[in-house]
Short mmCIF file of the C-alpha atoms (twelve columns), coordinates in Angstrom:
data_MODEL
# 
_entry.id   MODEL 
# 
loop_
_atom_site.group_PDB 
_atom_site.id 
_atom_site.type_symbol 
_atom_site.label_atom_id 
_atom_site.label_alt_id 
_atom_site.label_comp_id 
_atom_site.label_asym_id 
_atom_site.label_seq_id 
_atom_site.Cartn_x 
_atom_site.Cartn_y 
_atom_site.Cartn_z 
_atom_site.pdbx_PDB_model_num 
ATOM 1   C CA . UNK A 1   -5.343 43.813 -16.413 1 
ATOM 2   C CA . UNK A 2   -4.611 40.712 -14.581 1 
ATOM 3   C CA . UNK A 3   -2.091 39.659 -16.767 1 
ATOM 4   C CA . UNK A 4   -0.276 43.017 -16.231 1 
ATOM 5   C CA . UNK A 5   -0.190 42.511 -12.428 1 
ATOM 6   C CA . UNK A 6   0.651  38.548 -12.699 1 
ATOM 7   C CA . UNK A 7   4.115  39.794 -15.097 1 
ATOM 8   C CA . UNK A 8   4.523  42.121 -12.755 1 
ATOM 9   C CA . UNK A 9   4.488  39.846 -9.862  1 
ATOM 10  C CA . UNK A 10  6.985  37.057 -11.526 1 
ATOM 11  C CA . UNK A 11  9.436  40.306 -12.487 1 
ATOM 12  C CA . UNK A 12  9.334  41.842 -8.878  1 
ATOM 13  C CA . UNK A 13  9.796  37.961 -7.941  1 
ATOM 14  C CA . UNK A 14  13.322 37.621 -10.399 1 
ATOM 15  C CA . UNK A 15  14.448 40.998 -9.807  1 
ATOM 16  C CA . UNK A 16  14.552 40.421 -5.534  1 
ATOM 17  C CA . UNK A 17  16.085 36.724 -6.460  1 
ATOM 18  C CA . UNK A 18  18.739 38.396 -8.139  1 
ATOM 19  C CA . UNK A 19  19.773 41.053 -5.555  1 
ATOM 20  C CA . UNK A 20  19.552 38.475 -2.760  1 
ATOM 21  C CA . UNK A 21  22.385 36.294 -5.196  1 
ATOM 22  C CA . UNK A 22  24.198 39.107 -5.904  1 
ATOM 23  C CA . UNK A 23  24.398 40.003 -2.179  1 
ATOM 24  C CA . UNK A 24  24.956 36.641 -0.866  1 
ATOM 25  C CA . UNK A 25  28.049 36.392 -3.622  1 
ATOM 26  C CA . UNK A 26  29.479 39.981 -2.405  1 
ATOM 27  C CA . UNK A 27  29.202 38.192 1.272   1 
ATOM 28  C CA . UNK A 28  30.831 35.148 0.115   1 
ATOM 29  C CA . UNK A 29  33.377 37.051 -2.280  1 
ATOM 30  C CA . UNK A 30  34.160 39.805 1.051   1 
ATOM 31  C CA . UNK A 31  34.236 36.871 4.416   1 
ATOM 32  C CA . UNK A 32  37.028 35.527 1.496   1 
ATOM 33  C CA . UNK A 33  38.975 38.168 1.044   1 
ATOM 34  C CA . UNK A 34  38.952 39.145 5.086   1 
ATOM 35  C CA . UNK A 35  40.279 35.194 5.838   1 
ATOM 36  C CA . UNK A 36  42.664 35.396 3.186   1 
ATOM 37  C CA . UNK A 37  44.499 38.580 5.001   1 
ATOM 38  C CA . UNK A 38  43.451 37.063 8.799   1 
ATOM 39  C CA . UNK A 39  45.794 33.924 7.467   1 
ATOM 40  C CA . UNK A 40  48.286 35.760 6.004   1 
ATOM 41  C CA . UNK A 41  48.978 38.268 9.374   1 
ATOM 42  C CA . UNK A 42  48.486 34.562 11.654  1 
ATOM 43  C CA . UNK A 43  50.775 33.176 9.544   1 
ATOM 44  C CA . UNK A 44  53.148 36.376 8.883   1 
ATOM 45  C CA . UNK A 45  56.002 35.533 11.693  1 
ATOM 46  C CA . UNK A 46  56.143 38.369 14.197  1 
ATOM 47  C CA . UNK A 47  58.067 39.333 17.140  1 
ATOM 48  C CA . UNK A 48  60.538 35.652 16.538  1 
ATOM 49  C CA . UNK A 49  57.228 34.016 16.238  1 
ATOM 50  C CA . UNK A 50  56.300 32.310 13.432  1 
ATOM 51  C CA . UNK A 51  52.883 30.304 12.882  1 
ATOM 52  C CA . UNK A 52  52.523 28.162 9.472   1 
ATOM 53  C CA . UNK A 53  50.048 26.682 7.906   1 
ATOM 54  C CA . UNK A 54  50.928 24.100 5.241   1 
ATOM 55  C CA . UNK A 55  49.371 23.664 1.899   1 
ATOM 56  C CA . UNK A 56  46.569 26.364 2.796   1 
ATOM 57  C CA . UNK A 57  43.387 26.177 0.907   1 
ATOM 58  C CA . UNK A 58  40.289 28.351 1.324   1 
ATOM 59  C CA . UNK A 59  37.597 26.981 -0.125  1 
ATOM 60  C CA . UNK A 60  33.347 26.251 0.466   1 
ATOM 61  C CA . UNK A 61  31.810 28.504 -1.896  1 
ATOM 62  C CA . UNK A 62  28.979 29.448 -1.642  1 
ATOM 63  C CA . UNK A 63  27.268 28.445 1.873   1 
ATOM 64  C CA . UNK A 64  30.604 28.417 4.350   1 
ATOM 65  C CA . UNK A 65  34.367 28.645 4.272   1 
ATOM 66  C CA . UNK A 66  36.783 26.016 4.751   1 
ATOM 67  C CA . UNK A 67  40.256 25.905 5.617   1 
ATOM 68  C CA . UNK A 68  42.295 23.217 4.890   1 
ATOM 69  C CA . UNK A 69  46.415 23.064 6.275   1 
ATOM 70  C CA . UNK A 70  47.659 19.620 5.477   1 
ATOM 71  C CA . UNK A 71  50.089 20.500 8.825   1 
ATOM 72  C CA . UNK A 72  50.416 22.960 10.965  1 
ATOM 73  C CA . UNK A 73  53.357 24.287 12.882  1 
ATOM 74  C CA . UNK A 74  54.728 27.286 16.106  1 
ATOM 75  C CA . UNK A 75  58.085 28.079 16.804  1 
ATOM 76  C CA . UNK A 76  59.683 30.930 19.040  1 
ATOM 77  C CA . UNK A 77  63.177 31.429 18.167  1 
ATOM 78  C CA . UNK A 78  63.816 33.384 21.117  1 
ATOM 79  C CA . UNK A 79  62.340 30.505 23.426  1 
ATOM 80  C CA . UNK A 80  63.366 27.638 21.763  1 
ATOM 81  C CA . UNK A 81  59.714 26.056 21.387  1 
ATOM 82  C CA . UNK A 82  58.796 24.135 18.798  1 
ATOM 83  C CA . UNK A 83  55.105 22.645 17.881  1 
ATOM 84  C CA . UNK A 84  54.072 20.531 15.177  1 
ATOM 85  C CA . UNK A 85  50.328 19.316 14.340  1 
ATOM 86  C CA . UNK A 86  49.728 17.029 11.746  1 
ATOM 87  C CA . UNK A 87  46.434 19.042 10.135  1 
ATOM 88  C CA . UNK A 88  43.265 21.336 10.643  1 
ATOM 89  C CA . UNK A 89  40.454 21.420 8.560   1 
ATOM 90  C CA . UNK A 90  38.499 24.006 9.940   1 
ATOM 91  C CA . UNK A 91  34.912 25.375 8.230   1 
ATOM 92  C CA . UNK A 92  32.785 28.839 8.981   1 
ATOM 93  C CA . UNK A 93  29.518 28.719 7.402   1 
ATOM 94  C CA . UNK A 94  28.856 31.836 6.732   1 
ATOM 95  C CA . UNK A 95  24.589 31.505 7.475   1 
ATOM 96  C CA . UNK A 96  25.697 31.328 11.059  1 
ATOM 97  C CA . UNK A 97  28.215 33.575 11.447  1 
ATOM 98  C CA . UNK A 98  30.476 33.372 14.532  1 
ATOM 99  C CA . UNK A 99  30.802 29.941 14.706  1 
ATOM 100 C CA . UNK A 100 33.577 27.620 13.415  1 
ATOM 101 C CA . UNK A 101 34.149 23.812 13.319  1 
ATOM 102 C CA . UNK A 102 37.859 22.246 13.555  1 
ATOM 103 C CA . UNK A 103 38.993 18.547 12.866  1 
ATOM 104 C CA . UNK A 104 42.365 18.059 14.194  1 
ATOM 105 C CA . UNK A 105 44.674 15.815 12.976  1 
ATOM 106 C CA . UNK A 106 47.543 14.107 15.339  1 
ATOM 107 C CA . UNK A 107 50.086 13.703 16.167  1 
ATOM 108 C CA . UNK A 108 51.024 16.885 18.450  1 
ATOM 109 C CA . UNK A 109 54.684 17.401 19.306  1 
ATOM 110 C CA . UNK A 110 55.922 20.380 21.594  1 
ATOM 111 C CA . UNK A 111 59.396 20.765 21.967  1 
ATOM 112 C CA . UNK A 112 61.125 23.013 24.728  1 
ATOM 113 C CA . UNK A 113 64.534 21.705 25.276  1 
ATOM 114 C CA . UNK A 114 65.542 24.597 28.185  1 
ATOM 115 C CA . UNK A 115 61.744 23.008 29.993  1 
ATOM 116 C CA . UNK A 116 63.286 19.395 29.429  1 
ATOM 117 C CA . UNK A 117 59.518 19.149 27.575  1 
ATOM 118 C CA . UNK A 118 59.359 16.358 24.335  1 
ATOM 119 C CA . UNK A 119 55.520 16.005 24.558  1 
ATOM 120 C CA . UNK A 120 53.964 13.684 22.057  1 
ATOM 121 C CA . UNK A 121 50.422 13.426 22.128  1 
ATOM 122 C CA . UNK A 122 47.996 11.308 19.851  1 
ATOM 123 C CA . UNK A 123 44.648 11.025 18.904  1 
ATOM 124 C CA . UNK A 124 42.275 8.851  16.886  1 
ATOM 125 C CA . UNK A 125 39.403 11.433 15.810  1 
ATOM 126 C CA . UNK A 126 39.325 14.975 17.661  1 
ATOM 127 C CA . UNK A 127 36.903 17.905 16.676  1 
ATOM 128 C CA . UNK A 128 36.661 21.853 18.290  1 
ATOM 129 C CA . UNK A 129 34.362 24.002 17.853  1 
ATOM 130 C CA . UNK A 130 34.156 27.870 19.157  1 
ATOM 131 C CA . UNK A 131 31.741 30.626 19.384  1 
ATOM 132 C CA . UNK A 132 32.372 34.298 18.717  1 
ATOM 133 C CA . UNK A 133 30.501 37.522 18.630  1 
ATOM 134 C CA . UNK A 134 31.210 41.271 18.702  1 
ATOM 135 C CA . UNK A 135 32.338 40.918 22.751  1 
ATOM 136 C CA . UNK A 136 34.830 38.512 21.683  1 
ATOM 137 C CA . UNK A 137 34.539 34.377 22.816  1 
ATOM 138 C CA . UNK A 138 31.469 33.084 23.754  1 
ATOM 139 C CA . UNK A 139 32.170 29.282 23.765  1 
ATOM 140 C CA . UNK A 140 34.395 26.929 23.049  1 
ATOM 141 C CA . UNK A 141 34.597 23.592 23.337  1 
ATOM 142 C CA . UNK A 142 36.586 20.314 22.097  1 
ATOM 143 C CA . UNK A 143 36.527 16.491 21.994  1 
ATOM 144 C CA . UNK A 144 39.315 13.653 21.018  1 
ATOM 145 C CA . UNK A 145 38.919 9.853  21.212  1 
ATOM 146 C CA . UNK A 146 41.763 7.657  21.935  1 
ATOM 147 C CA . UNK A 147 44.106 10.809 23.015  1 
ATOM 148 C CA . UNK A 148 47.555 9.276  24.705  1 
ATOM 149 C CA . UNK A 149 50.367 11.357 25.825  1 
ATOM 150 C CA . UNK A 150 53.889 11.272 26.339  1 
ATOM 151 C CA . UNK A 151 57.089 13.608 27.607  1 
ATOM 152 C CA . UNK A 152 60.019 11.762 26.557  1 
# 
């Protein structure tokens, strides 16, 4: 009779491992599929806006997701702005949701030739991180070491 309960024990043990998996892979699979569409309407070009993203890749299976743009870029038509950023690599892990990491690669240019603004700005290592919940924002903060700048 022991036996019977022991077996029972290591099944009721397997069978809860493999619902947590499965659920943690649908969580995984879903927080995906919702950053793939986020990325796609940020970088969609609305309104003579357009954001881009360069060489996207969303990755970090199975604990977080990462997003890697080898450069980034804004530009309003209608305003004549430019910006340029040389990279983000930005990661969400998903066991605390909310929160997301950034490292920011330099340089930054911002062009706005009817502002007379050609700002340069340069960094050697910069990192951002923000908070979120259901409210919206709350917390946000960012660091960079070495960061010159310059309006030509």
């Amino acid at each position: 009779m022991a036996g019977r309960r022991g077996g029972r024990v290591v099944a009721l043990v397997v069978v809860l491992a493999v619902v947590v998996v499965a659920l943690w892979l649908g969580y995984w699979y879903a927080a995906h599929a919702m950053a793939e569409k986020a990325l796609a309407r940020l970088t969609g070009g609305r309104d003579g806006r357009e954001i881009t993203c360069t060489d996207p890749v969303l990755s970090g299976f199975p604990l977080r997701l990462d997003l890697n743009c080898s450069g980034g870029g804004y530009s309003a038509a209608a305003e004549s702005i430019t910006a340029a950023l040389g990279g983000v690599r930005a990661t969400a892990p998903l066991y605390r949701p909310g929160t997301v990491e950034a490292s920011i690669d330099g340089p930054l240019t911002v062009n706005d030739p009817t502002r007379n603004v050609a700002l340069t700005a340069a960094w050697s290592a910069a990192q951002a991180e923000a908070q979120a919940w259901l409210g919206g924002l709350t917390g946000a903060g960012a660091t960079f070491t070495g960061f010159k700048a310059e309006n030509a």
